[in-house]
C-alpha positions in Angstrom: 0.0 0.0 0.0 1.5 3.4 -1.1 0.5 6.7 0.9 -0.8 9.6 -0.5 2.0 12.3 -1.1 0.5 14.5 1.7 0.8 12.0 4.6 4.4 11.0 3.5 5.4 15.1 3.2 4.1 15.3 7.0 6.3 11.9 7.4 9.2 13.3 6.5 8.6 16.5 8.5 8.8 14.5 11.7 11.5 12.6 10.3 13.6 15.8 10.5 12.8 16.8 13.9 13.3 13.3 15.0 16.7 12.8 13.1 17.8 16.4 15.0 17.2 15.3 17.9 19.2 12.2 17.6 22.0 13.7 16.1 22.3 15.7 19.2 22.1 12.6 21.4 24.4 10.6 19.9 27.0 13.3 19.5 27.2 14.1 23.0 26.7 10.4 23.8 29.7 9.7 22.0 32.0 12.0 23.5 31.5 11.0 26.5 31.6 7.9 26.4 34.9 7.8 23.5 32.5 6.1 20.9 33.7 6.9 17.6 31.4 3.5 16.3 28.4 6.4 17.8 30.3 9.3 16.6 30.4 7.8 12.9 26.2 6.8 13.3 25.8 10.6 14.6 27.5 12.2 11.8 25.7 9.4 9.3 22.6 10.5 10.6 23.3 14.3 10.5 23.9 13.4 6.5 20.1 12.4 6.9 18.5 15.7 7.8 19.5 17.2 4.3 18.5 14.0 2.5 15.2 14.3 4.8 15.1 18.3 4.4 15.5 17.5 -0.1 12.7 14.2 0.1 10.4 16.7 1.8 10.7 19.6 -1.0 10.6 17.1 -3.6 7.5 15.2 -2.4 5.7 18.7 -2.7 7.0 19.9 -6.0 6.0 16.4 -7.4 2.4 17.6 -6.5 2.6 20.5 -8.2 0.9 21.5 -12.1 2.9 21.4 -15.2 3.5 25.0 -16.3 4.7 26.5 -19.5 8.1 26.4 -18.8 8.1 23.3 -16.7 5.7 21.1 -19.3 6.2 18.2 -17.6 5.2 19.6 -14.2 8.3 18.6 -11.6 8.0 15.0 -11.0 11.6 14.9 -11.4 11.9 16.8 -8.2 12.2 13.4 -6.6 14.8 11.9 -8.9 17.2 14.9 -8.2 16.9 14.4 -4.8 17.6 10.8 -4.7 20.3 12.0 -6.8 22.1 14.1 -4.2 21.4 12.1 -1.4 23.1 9.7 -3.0 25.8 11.7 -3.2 26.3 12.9 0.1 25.8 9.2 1.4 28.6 8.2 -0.7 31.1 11.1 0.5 29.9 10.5 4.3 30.8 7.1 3.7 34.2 7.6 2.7 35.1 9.9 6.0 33.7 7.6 8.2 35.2 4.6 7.4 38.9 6.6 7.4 38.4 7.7 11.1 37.3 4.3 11.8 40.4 3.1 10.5 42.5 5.7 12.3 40.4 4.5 15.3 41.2 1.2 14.9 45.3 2.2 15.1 44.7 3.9 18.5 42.0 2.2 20.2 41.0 4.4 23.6 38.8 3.1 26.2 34.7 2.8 25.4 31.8 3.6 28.3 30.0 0.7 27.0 26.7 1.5 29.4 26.2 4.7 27.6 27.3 3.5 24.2 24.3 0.8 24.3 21.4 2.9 25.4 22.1 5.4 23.3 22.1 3.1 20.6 18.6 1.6 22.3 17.6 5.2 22.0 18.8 5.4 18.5 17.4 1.8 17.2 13.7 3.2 18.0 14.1 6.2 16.3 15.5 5.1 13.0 13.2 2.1 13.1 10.3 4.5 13.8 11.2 6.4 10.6 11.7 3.1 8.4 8.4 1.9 9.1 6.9 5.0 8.3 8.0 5.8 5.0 7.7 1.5 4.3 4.3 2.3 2.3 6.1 5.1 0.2 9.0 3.2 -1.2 7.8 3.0 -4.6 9.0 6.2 -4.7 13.1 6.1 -5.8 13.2 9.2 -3.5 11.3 7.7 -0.7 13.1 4.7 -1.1 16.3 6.5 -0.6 15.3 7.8 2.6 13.8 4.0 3.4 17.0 1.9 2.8 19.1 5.0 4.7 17.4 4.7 7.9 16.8 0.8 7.3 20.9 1.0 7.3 20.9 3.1 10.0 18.4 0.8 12.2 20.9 -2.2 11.4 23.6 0.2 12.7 22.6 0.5 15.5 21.5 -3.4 16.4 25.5 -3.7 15.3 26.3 -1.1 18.1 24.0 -2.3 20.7 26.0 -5.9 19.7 29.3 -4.2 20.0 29.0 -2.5 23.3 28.0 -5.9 24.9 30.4 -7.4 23.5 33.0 -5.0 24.5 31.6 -4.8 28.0 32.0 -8.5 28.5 35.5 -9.1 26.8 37.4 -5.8 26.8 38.0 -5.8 23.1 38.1 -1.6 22.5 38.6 -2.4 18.8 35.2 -3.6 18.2 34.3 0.2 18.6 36.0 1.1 15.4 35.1 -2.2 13.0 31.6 -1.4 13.7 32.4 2.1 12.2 34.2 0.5 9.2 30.9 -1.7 8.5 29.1 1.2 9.3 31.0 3.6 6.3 30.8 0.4 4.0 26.7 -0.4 4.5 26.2 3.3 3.4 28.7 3.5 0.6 27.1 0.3 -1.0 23.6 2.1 -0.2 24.3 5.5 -1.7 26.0 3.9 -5.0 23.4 1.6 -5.8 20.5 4.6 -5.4 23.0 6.9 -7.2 23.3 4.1 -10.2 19.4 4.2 -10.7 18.5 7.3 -10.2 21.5 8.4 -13.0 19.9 5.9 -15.0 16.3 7.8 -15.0 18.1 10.8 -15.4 19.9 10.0 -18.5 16.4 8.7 -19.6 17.2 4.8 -19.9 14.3 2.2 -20.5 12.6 1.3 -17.3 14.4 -1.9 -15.6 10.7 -3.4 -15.9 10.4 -2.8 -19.6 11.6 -5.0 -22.2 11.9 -2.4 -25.6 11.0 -5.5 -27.8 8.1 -6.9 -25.6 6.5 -3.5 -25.7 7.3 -3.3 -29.8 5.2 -7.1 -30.4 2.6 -5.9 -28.0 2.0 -3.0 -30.4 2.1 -4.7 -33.3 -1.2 -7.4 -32.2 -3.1 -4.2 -32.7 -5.4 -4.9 -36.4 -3.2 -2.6 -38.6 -0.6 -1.9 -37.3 2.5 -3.3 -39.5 6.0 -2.3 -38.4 7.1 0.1 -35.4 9.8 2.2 -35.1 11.9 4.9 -33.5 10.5 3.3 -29.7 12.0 5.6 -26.8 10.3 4.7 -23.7 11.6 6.4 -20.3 10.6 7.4 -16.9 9.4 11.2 -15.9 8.7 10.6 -12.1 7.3 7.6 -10.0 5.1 5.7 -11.9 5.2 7.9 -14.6 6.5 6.2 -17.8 6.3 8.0 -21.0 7.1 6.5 -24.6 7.5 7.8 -28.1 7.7 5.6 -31.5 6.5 5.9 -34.8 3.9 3.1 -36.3 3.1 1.8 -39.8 -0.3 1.7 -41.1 -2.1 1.2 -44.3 -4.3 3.6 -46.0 -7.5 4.5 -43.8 -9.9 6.8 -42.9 -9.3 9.1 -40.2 -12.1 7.8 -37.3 -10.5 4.2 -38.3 -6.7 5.6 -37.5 -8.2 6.8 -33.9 -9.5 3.2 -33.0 -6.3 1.7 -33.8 -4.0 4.7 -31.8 -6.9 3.9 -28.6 -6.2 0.2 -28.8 -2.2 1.0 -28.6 -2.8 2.8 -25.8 -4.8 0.6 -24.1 -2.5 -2.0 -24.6 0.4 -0.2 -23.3 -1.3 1.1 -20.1 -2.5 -2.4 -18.8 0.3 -4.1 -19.6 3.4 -1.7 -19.2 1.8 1.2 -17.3 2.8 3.7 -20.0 0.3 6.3 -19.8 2.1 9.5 -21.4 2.4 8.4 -25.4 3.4 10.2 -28.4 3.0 8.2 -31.6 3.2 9.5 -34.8 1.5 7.3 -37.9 3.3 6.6 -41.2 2.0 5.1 -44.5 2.8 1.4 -44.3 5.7 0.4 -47.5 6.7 4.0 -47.8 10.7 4.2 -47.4 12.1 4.9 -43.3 13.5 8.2 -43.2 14.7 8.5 -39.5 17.2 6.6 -37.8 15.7 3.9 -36.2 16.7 3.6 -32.7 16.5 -0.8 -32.5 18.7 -2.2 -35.1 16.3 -3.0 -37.5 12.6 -2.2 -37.6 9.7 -4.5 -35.7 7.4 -6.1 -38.7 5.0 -8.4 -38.4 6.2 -11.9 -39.2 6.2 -12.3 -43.4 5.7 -9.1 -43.9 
């Protein structure tokens, strides 16, 4: 179940106030107690509140109309966004994972008692926040900020893990591998949402669209012979748009209309393309664009 984008905007307003607060905790927390496996999770989670503080603009700008500069309305909003958070998780991860190493060199002494309730404290925050934005993740945006704080729950289970086991064995280096596998999780998360959302920036075909299948789909329509020029891409969640050119024989007018509905029909209920541009062609006349598949989809013996 997905929520509508006014409850998530009010989501991820609480998410920011909660984050802050958090931030604060663990920061103190961690000086205090010579955490750098907290430190590292407080300055992670500070990266959060501008990833929280972009998600929250962009679920509003998705809402709003297409003008006549902005035609397509600003459903991209939410793509940029994962974009940059991407970003910043990737650059975040990179620091923390050096002064875990650095930590790691010149171990100091942990306060284990106040290392593992503030990661207690942590753990219901962050899993608060995951569960909350769960029914929005269809959204690459929303998703971003769902596998950050996912990452950041499973964080802090690895800290509540470490500060036992330091408490019981005496092992001060535990402290700093967390914060290596701490830098790593979130490098591996920000790359892979930076990979996709690049991807719908540079206006590739959906992963869930096969270019061919859609082609043959077209051409079971009654009259249409050959398809062409196919660019199908993504303008926002949900939002697929595609562009070809099709081959039909001679016919009227009102007969051209019912096979241009059937098209779309076909490509709504079984792609979910609902923003098409096709342009019609006289079947057997010579191509005269560059086709954009290697050779043109015809009908078999045609």
């Amino acid at each position: 179940m997905s929520l509508p984008a006014e409850g998530m905007t009010l989501i991820l307003g609480g998410a920011v106030v909660a984050t802050f607060a958090l931030v604060g905790v663990e920061l103190i927390a961690g000086y205090a107690g010579h955490s750098i496996a907290l430190i590292s999770d407080a300055v992670h989670n500070l990266t959060d509140v501008p990833t929280l503080v972009l998600s929250w603009f962009a679920t509003r700008w998705a809402k709003k109309p297409p003008t006549p500069q902005k035609t397509y309305g600003y459903h991209r909003a939410g793509i940029l966004a994962a974009f940059v958070n991407a970003m910043l998780l990737s650059l975040v991860s990179v620091g923390l994972i050096y002064e875990s190493l650095t930590r790691l060199h010149s171990p100091v002494e942990v306060k284990t008692s106040l290392m593992l309730w503030v990661s207690v404290f942590a753990l219901v925050i962050n899993a608060g926040i995951t569960f909350a934005v769960t029914g929005g993740r269809r959204d690459l945006n929303v998703r971003s900020i769902w596998i950050h704080n996912l990452g950041d729950a499973l964080s802090n289970v690895a800290i509540i893990l470490g500060a036992i086991a330091i408490h019981y064995t005496g092992l001060s280096w535990v402290d700093p591998v967390i914060g290596v596998a701490i830098g790593a999780m979130v490098f591996w998360s920000g790359i892979g949402i930076l990979r996709e959302s690049t991807h719908i920036l540079l206006e590739g075909l959906p992963r869930s669209i096969d270019l061919e299948s859609v082609a043959r789909a077209m051409l079971r329509v009654p009259g249409v012979q050959e398809v062409h020029d196919v660019h199908i891409w993504t303008l926002g969640t949900d939002l697929n748009a595609l562009s070809c050119h099709i081959c039909i024989p001679d016919m009227h007018m009102e007969d051209s209309e019912k096979v241009l509905a059937q098209v779309r029909e076909i490509l709504e209920k079984e792609f979910k393309i609902t923003h098409t541009t096709i342009q019609f062609e006289r079947a057997g006349l010579a191509a005269d664009a560059n086709l954009y598949m290697p050779e043109p989809v015809q009908r078999s013996g045609s």
